[in-house]
N, C-alpha and C positions, 0 to 999 in steps of 0.2 A: 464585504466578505462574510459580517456575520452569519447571512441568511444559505451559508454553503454547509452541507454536511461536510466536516472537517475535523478530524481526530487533530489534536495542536499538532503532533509530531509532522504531521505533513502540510501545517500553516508553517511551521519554523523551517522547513526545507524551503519553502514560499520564501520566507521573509528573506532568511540568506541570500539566495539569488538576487534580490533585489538589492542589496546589504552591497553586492559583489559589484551592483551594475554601478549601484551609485559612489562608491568605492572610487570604482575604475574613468568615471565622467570627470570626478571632482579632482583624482589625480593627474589626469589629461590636462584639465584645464590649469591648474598649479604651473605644471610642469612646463607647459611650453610658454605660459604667462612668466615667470618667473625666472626662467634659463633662455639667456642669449649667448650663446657658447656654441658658434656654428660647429666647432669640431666636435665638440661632445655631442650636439642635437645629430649628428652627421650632414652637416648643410641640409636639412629638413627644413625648408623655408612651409611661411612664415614661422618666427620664434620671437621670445622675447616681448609681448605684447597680449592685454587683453584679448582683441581682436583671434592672436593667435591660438591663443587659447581657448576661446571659443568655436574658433576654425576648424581644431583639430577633436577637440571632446565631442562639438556635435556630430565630427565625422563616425569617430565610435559610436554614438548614441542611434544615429538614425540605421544605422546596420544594424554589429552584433548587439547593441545595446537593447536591441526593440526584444530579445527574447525573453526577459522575463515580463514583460508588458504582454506580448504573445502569449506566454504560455498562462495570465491570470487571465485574456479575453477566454483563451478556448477551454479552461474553468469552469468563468462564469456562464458560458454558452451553454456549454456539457450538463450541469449543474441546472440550470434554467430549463431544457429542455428533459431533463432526467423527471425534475420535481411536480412536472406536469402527465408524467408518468406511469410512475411507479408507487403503491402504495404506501403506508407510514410503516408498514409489515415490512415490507422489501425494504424502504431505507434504513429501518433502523436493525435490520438484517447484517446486509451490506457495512455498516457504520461499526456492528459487533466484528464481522467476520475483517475487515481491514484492520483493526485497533489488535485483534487476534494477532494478524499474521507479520505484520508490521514491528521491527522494532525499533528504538527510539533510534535516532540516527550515530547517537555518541557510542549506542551499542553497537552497533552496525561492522562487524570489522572488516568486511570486504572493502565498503564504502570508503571509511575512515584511513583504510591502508591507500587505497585509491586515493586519496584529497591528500594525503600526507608524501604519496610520491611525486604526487603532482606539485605541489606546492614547493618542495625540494628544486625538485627538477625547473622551476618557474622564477626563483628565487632572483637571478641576474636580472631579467622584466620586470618584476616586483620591484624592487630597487629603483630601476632605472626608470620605472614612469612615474615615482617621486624623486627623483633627478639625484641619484645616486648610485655612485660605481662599485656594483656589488664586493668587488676585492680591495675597500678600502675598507670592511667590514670586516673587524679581527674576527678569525675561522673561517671566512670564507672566501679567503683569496687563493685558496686554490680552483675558483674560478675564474675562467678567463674574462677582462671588466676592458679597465681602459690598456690595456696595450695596443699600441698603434699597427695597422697591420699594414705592412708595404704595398702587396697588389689593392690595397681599399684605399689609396689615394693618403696612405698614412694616416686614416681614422680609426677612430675604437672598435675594438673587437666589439663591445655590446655598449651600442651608442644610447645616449639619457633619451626619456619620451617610451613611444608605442611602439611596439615589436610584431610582427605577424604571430612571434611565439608566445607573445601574451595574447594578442588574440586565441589562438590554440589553446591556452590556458583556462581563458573565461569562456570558450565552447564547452571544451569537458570538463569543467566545475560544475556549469550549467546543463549538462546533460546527466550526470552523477545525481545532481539532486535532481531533476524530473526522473528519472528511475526510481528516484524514491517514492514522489507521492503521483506517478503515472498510475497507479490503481486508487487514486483519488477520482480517475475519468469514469462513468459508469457505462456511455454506451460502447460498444466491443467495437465497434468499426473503427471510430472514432480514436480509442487507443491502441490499435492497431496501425491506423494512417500514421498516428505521430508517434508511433514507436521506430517503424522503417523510418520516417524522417529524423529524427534525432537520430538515430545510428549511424545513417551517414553522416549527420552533422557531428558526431564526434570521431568516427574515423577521419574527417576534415579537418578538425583537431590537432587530433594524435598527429597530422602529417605536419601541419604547421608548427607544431611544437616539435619533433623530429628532426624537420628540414631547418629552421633556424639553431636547434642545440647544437647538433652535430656538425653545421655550419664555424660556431662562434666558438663553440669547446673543446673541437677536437680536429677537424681537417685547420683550423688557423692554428691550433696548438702545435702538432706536426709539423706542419709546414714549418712555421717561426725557428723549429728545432731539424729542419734541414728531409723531411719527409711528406712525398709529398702522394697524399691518399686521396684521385678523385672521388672515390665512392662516398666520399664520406663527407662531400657537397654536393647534396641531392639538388635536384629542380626545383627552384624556386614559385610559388606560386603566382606565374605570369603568364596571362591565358595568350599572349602576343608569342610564347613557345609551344609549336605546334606537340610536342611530348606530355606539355600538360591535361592536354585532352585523356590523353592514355594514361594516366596518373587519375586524372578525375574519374574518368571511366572505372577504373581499378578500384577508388573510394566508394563510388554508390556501390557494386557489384560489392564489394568486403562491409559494409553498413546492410543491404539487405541478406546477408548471408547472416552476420551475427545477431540480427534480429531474429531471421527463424532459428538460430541454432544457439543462440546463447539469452536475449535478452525475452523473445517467449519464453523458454523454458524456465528460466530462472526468475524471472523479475515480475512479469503478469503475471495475476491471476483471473481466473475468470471471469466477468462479471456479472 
């Protein structure tokens, strides 16, 4: 990575992501090695076992985990094909006018208010993929953890292990910091293509972190309390329901809108 034009603020948004991947591989693997607790894993076979543990990180790894591996290839590609280019004028142009416009990310308050809601709102997942029941964490057992829920076969409202909403989680963490150093890319098509892409990948996100909260924290809460709100158990992300299409369909069309309408305007600049 030395030889990439790279102001550090947008190597540290780099390394985070990575920080986040390997974060999230190493607690996978802990977690399902280490807890044999079919009720708490929610009979999530295999558990309990190396093997298992390996079963399950690398299932994360080889998905969502490949985006920050992704997003250094198309970097270094970007970067390789840029330097064969563009002047030492133009780079170190571009190197002034990004270090300008860029602020360090801790200043960042959109960003930071972003990561900080997110991480709020993540907190039960966070927990539970180092095999802990978020409401046995004095302040914050007013969320919902292990209370057993009747129609779930009398399992935990937020079972220990990997959630779809931690997935949702480590999408738009990972799309937060590429917004950051996405004017790190110099050729304009290029950050273009992956700006539509990641917009939908984090409206993708947003739905899996939505459809699991609102699942585990509020239509179970209700219910348990004698109300009973379908809206507020959205559709799960299982392409075997023909509705999920219309729901997918609905993600790209709301990712390519808030590209042209929110994260061009705001987030690129030129280049």
């Amino acid at each position: 990575m030395s030889n990439l034009y790279s102001p550090r603020r947008f190597r540290t948004a780099l390394i985070l992501m990575w920080a986040l991947m390997i974060f999230t591989v190493l607690a996978t693997f802990f977690c399902y090695w280490l807890i044999n607790d079919s009720w708490a894993m929610y009979e999530r076979e295999p558990i309990g076992s190396v093997d298992a543990g390996l079963h399950w990180s690398l299932e994360f790894f080889s998905t969502f985990g490949l985006i920050p591996i992704l997003w250094t290839i198309i970097l270094l590609i970007d970067h390789r094909i840029g330097s064969a280019k563009e002047s030492e004028f133009t780079h170190q142009r571009d190197l002034n006018l990004s270090q300008k416009m860029t602020k360090p990310f801790y200043k960042d308050k959109f960003r930071m208010i972003a990561i900080i809601i997110l991480i709020f709102v993540s907190l039960p997942w966070i927990f539970a993929l180092v095999g802990v029941f978020v409401g046995d964490i004095p302040g914050l057992n007013f969320f919902m953890s292990n209370q057993a829920i009747p129609w779930e076969d009398n399992l935990p409202a937020v079972h220990l292990g990997m959630h779809h909403g931690f997935a949702g989680f480590f999408l738009c963490a990972s799309v937060i910091l590429i917004s950051y150093n996405i004017n790190w890319i110099r050729n304009q098509s290029l950050k273009k293509f992956w700006g539509i892409l990641f917009n939908i990948v984090l409206i993708l996100g947003i739905y899996f972190i939505t459809q699991d909260f609102m699942n585990e924290q509020f239509y179970n809460f209700f219910r348990l309390n004698g109300i009973d709100l379908p809206f507020l158990n959205l559709i799960p992300f299982e392409l075997s329901d023909f509705r999920m299409y219309i729901v997918l369909a609905i993600i790209i069309l709301s990712g390519v809108l808030s590209y042209f309408y929110i994260w061009r305007k705001r987030i690129e600049y030129p280049s």
